[in-house]
N, C-alpha and C positions, 0 to 999 in steps of 0.2 A: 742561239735563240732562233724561236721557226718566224719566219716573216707569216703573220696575219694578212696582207692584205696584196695578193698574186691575184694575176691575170683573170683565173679562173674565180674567184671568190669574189671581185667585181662583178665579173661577166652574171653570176648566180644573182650577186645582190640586186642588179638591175634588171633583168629578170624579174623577179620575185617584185619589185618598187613596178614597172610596169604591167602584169599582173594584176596586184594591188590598184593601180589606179582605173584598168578596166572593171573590174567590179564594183568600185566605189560610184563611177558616172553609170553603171547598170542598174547599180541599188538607188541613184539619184532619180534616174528617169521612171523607177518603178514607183518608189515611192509618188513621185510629181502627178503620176496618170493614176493613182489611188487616190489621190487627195485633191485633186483639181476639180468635181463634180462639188464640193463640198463648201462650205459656210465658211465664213475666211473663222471664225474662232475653232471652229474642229478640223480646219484644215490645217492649220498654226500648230493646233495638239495631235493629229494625226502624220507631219513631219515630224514632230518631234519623236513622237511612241516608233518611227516607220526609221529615224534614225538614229536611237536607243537598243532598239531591237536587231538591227544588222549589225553593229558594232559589236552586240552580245553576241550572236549568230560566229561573227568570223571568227570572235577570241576563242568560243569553243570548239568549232572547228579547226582553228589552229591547233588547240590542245590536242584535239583525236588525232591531228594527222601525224604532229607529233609523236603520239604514244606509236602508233602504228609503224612511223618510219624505222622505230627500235626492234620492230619485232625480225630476229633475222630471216633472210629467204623469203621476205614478204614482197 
């Protein structure tokens, strides 16, 4: 049986989790400087639309990168 979880498939996974956490406080402080001129009720509903809409953004984005990473020689 292959061991899942070697050196290198760590090293990637945290990677990938720090990655991840840079973009999340990127999309945080952009959302924040969109929404901070604003009415505390559209500002409430403009975090919400600014953190519904990046979470769509990177799932699909995953997907492309995904298909992409299949294509061989790419």
């Amino acid at each position: 049986m292959t061991e899942f979880i070697t050196s290198d498939a760590l090293t990637a996974l945290v990677q990938v989790i720090l990655i991840d956490l840079v973009l999340a406080g990127d999309n945080a402080v952009v959302i924040g400087l969109a929404a901070a001129g604003l009415p505390a009720e559209q500002r409430r509903r403009a975090i919400i639309v600014g953190i519904a809409a990046a979470t769509a953004l990177r799932i699909v984005f995953a997907g492309v990168a995904t298909q992409l990473l299949q294509v061989i020689g790419l």
